[in-house]
The first five atom37 places (N, CA, C, CB, O) and aatype in JSON, in Angstrom:
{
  "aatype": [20, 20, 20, 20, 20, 20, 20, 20, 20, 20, 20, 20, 20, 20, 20, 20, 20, 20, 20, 20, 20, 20, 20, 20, 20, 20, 20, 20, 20, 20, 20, 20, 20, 20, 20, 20, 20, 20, 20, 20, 20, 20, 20, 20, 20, 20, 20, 20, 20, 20, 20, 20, 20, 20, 20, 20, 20, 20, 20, 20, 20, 20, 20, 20, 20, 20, 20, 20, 20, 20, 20, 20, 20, 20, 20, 20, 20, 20, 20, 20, 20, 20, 20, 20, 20, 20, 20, 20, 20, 20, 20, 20, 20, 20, 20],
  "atom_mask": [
    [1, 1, 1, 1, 1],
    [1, 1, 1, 1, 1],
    [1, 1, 1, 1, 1],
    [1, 1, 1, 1, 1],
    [1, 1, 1, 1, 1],
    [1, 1, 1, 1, 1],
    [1, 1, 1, 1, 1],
    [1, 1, 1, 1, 1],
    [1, 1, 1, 1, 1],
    [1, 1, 1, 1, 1],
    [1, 1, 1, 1, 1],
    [1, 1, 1, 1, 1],
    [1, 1, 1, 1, 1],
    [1, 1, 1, 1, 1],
    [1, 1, 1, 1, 1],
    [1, 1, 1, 1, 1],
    [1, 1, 1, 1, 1],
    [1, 1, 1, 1, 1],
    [1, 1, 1, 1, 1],
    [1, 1, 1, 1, 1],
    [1, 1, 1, 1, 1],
    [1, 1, 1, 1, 1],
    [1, 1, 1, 1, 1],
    [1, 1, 1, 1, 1],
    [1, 1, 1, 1, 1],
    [1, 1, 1, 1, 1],
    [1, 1, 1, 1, 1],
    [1, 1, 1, 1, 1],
    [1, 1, 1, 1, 1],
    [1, 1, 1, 1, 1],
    [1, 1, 1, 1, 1],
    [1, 1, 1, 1, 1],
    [1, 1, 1, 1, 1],
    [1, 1, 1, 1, 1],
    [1, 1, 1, 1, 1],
    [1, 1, 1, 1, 1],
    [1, 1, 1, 1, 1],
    [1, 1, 1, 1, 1],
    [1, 1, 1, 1, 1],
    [1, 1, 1, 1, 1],
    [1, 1, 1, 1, 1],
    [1, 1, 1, 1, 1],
    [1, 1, 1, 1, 1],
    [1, 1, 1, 1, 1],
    [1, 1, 1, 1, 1],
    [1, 1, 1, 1, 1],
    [1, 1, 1, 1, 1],
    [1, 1, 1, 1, 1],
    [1, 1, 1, 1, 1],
    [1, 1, 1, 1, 1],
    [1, 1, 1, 1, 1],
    [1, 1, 1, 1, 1],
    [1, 1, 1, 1, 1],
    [1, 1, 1, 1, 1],
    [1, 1, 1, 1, 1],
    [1, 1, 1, 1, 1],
    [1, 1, 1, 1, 1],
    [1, 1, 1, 1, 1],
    [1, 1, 1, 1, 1],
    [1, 1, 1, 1, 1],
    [1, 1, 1, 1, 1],
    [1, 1, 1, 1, 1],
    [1, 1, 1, 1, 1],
    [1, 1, 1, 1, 1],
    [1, 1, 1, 1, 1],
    [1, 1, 1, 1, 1],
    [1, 1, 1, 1, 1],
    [1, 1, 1, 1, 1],
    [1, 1, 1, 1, 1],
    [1, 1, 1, 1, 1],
    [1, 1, 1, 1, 1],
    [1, 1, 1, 1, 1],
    [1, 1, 1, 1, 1],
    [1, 1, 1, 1, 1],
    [1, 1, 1, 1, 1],
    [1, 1, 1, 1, 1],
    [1, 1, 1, 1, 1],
    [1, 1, 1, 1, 1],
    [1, 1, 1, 1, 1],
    [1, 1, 1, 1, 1],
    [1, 1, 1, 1, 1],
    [1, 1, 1, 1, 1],
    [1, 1, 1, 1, 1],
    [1, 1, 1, 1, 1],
    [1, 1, 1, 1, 1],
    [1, 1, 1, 1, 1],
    [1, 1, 1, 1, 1],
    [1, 1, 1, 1, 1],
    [1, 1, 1, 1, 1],
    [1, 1, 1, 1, 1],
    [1, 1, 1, 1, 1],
    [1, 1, 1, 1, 1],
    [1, 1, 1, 1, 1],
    [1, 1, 1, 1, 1],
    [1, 1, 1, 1, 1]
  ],
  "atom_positions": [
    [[0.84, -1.19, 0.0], [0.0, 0.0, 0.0], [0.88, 1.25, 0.0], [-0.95, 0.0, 1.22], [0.57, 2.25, -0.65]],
    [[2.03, 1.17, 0.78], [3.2, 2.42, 0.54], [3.43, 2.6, -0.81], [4.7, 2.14, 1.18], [3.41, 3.74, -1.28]],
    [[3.59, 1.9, -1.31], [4.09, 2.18, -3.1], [3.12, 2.92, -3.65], [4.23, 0.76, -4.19], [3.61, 3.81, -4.34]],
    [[1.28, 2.94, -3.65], [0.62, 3.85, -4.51], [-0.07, 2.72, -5.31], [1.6, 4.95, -5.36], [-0.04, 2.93, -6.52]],
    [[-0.48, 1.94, -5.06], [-0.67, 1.04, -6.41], [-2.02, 1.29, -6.92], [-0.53, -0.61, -6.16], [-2.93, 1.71, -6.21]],
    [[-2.14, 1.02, -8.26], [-3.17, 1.69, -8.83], [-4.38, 0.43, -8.68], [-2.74, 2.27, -10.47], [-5.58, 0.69, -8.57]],
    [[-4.02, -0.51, -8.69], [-5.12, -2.17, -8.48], [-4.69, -2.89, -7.03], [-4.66, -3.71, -10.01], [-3.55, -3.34, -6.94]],
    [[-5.46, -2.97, -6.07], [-5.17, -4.01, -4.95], [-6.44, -4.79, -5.07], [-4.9, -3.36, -3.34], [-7.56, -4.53, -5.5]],
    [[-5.87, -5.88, -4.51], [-6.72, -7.1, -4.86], [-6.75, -7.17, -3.38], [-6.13, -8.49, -5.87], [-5.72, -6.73, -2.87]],
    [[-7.73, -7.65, -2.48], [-7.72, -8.08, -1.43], [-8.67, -9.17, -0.98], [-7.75, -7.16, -0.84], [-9.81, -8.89, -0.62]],
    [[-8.12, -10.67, -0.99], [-8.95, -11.81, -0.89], [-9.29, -12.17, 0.81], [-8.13, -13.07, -1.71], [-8.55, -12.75, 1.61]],
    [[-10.92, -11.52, 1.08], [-10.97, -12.05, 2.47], [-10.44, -11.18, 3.24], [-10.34, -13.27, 2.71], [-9.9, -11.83, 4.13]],
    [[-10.28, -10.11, 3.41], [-9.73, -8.97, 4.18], [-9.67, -8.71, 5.47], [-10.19, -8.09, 3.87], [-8.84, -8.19, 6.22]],
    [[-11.27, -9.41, 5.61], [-11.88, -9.27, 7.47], [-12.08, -10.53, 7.74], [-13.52, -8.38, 7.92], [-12.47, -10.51, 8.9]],
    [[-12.05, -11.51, 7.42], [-12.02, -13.03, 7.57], [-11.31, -12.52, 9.0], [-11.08, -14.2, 6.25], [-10.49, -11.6, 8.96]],
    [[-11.74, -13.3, 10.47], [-11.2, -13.31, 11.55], [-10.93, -12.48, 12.23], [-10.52, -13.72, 11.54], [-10.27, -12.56, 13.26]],
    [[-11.68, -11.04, 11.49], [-11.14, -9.88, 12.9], [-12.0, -9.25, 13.27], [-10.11, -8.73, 12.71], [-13.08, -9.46, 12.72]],
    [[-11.96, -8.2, 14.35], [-12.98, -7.85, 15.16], [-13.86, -6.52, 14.86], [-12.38, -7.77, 16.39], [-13.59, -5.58, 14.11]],
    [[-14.58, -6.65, 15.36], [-15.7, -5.24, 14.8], [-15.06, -4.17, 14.24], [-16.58, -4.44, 16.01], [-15.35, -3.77, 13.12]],
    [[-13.95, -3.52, 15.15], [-13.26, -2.35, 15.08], [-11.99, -2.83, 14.33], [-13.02, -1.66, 16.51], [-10.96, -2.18, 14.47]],
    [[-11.99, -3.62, 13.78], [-10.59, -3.84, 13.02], [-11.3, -3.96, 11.31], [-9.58, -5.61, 13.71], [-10.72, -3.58, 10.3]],
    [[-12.59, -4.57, 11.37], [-13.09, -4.0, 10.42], [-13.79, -2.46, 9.57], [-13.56, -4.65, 10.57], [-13.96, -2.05, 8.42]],
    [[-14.01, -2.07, 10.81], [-14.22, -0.57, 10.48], [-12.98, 0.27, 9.76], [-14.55, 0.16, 11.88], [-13.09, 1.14, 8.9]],
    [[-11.69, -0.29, 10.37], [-10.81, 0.15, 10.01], [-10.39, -0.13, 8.8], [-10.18, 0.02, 10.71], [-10.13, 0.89, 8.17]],
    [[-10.19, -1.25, 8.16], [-10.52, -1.55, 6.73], [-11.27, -1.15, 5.98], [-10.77, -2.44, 6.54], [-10.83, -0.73, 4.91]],
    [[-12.51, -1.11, 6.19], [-13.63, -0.75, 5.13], [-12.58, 1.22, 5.09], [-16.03, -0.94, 6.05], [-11.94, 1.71, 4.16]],
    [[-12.83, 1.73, 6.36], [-12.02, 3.21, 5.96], [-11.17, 3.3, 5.32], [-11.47, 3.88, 6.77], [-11.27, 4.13, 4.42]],
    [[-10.07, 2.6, 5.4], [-8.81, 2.61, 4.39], [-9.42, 1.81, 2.91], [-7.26, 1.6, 5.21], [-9.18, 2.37, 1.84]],
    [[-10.08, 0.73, 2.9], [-10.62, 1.07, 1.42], [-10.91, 1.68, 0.69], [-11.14, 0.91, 1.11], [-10.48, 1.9, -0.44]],
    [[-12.0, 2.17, 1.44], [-13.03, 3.51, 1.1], [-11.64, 4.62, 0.51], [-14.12, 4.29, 2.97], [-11.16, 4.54, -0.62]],
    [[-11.33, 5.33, 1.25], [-10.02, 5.93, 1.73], [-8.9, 5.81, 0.0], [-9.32, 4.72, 3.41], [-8.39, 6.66, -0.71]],
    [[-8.94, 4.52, -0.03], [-7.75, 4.48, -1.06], [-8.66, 4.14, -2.61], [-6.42, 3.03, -0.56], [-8.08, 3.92, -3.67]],
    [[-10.15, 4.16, -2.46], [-11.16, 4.08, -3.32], [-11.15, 5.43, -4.1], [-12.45, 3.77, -2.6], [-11.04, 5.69, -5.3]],
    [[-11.33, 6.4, -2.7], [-11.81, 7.72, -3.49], [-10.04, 8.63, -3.44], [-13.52, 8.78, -2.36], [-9.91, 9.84, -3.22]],
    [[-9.2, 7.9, -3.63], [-8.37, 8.36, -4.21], [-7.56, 7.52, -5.72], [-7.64, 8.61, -3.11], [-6.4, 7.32, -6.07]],
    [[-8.92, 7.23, -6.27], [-8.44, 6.38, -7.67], [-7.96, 4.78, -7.6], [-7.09, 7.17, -8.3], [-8.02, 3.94, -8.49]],
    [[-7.57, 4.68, -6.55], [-7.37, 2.96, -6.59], [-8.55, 1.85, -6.47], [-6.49, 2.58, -5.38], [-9.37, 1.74, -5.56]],
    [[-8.36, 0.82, -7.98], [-9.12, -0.05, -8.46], [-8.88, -1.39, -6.33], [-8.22, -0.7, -10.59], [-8.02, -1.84, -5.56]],
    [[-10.07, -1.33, -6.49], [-9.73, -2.56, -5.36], [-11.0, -3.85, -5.73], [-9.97, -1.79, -3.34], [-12.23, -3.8, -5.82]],
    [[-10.01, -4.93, -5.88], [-11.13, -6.09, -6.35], [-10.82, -6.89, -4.72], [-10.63, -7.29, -8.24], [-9.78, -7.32, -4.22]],
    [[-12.35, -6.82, -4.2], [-12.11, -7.84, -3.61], [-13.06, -8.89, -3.5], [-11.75, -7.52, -2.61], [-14.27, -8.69, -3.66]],
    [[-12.43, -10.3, -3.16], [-13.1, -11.1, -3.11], [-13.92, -11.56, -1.56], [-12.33, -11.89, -3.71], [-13.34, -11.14, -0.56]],
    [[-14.58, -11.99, -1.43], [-15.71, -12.13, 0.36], [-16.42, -12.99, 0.11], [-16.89, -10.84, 1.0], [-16.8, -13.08, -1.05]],
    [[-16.84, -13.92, 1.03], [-17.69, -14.48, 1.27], [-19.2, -14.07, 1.9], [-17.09, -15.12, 1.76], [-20.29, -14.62, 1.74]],
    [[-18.88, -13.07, 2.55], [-19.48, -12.27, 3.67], [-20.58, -10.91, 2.5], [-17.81, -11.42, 4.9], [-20.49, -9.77, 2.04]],
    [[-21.27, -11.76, 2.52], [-22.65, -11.01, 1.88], [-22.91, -9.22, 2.22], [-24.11, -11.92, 2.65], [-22.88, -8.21, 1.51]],
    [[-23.07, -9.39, 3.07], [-23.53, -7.76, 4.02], [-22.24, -7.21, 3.33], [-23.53, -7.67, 6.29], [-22.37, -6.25, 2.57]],
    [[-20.99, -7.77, 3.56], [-19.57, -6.78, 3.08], [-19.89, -6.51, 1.9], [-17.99, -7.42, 3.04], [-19.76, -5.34, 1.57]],
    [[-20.38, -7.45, 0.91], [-20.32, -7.22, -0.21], [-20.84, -6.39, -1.07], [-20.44, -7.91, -0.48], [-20.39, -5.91, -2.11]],
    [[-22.26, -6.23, -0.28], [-23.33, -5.31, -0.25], [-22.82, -3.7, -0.03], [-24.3, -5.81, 0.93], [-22.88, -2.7, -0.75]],
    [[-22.29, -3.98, 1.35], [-21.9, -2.67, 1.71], [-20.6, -1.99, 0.62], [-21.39, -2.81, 3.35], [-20.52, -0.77, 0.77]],
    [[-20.08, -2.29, 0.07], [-18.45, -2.14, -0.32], [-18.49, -1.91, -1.73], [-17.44, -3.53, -0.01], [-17.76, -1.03, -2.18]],
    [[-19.3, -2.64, -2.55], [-19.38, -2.88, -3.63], [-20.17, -1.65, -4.85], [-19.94, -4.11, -3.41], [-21.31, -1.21, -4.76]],
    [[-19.26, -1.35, -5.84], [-19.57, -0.75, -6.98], [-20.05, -1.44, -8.24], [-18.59, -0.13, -7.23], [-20.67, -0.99, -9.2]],
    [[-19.51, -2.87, -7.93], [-19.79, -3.58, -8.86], [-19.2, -4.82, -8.34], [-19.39, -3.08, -10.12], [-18.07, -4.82, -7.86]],
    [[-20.25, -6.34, -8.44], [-19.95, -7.38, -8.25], [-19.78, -8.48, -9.12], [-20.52, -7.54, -7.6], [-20.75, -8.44, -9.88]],
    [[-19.11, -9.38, -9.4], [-19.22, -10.42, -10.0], [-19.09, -11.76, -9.9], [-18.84, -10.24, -10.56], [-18.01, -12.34, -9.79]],
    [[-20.16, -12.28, -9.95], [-20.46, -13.53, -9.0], [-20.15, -14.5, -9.74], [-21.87, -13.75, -8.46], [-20.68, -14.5, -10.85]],
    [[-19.01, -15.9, -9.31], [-19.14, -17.07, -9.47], [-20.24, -17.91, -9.18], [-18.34, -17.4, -9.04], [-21.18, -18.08, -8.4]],
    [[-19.51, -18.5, -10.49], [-20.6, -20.49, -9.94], [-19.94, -21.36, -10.76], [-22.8, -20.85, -10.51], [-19.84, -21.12, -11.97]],
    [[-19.49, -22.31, -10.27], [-18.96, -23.09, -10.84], [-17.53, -23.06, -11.84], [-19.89, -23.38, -11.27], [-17.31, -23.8, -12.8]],
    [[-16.84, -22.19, -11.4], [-15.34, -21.52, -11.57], [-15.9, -20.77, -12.97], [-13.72, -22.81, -11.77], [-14.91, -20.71, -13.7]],
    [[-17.18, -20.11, -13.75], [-17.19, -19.34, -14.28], [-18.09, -18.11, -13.77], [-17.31, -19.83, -15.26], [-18.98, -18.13, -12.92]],
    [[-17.6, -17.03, -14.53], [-18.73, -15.77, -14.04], [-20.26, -15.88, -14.23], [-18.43, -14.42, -14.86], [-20.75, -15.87, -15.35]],
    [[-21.07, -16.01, -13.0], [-22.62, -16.15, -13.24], [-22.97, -14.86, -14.17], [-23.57, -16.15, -11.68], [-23.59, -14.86, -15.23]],
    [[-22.34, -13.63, -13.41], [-23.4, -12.72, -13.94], [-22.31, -11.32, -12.79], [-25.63, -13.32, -13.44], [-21.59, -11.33, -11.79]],
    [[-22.96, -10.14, -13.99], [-22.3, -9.13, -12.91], [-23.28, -7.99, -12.71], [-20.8, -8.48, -13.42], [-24.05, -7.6, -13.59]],
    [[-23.21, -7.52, -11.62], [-24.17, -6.64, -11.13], [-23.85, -5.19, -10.49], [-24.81, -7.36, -10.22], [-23.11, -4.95, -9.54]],
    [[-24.49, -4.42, -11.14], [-23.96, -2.8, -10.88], [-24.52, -2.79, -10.08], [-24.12, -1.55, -11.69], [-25.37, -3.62, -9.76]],
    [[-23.91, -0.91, -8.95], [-24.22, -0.65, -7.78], [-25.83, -0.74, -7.42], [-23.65, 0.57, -7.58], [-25.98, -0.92, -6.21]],
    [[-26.9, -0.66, -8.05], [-28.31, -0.3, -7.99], [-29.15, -2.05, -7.87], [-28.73, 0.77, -9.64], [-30.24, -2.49, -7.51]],
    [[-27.84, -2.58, -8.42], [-28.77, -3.84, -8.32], [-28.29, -4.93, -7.18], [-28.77, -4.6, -9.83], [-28.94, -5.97, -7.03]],
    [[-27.14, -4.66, -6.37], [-26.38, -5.55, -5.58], [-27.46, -5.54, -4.75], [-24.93, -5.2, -5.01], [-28.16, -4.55, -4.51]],
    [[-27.67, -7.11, -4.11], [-28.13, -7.33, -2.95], [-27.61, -8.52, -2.36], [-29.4, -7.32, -3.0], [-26.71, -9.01, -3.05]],
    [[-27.87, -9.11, -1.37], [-27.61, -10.53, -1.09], [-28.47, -11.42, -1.7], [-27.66, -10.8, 0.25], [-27.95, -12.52, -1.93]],
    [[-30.02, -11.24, -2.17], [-30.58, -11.81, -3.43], [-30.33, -12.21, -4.2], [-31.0, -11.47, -3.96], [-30.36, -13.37, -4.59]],
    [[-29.85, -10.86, -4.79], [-29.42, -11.15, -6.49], [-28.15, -11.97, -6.74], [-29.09, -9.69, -7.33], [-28.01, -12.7, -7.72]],
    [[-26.91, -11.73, -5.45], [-26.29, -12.43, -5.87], [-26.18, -13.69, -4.98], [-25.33, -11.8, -6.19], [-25.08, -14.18, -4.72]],
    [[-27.1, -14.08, -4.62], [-27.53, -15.76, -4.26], [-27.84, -16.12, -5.54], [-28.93, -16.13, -3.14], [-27.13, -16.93, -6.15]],
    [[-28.88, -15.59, -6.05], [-29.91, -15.99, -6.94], [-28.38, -16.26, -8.37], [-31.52, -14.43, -7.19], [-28.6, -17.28, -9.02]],
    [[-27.16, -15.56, -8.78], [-26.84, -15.67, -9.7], [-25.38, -17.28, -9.19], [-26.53, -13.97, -10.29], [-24.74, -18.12, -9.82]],
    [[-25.54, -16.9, -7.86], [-24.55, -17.88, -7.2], [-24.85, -19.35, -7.38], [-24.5, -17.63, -5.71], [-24.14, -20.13, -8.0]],
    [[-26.19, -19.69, -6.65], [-27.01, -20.58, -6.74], [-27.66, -21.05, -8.76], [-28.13, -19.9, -5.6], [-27.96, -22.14, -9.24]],
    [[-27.66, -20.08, -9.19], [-28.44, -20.41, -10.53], [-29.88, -20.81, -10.53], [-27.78, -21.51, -11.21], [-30.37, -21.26, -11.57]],
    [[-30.85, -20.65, -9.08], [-31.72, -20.85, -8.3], [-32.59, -19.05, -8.49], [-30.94, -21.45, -6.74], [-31.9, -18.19, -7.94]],
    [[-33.65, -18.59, -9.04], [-34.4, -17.45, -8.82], [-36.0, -17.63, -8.03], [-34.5, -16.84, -10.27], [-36.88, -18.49, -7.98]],
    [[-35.82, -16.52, -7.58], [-37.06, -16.78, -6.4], [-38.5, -17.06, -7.0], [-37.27, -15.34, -5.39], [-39.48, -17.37, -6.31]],
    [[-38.51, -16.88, -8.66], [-39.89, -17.43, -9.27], [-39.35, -18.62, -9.26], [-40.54, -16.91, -10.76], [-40.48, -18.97, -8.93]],
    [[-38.62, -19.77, -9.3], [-38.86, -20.82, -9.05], [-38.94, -21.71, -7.63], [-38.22, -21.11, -9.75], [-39.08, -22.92, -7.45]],
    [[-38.78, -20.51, -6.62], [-38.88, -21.01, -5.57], [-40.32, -21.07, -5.25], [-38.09, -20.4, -4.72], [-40.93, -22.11, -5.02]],
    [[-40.98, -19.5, -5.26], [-42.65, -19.54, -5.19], [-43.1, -20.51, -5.51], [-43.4, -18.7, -5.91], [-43.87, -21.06, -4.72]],
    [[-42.71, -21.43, -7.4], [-43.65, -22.06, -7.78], [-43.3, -23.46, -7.31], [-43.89, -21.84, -9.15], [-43.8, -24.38, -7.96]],
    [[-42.55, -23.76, -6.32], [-41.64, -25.06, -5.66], [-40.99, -25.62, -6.91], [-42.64, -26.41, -4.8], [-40.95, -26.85, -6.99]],
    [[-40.54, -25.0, -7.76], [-39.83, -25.71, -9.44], [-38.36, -26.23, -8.74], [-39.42, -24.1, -11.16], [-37.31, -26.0, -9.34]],
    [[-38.34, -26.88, -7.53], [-36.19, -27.22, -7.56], [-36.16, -28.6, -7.82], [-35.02, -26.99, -5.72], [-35.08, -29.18, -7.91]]
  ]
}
């Protein structure tokens, strides 16, 4: 992060740490976001993804399901593109 880099990748970032150690991350993201740096990261953690995200792109099955701009991220949508599972086939019990 001293060097300036224009892309950080960060896989799992908050995996294992505590409330306030995440706050502190998401700030320095944020932080090194709105000073031009691309940050891809990868999470498991839905809510993060939600919260963090400009744009997501969801696996399934080691290819890209589908990608979703800021207006459309939810934990829904990207179940629904994760799974390959949408909630009209859940209503109609179609699994």
């Amino acid at each position: 992060v001293a060097i300036g880099p224009r892309i950080l990748i960060l896989d799992e970032p908050t995996r294992g740490v505590d409330v306030g150690a995440k706050s502190e991350i998401y700030r320095i993201m944020n932080d090194m976001a709105r000073q031009g740096v691309a940050i891809l990261m990868i999470s498991s953690e839905l809510p993060e993804v939600v919260g963090m995200s400009d744009r997501v792109y969801v696996m399934r099955e080691g290819a890209i399901a589908g990608e979703l701009q800021a207006g459309d991220i939810s934990q829904e949508s990207i179940m629904t593109l994760a799974t390959g599972v949408n909630d009209s086939h859940l209503k109609a019990g179609q699994l």
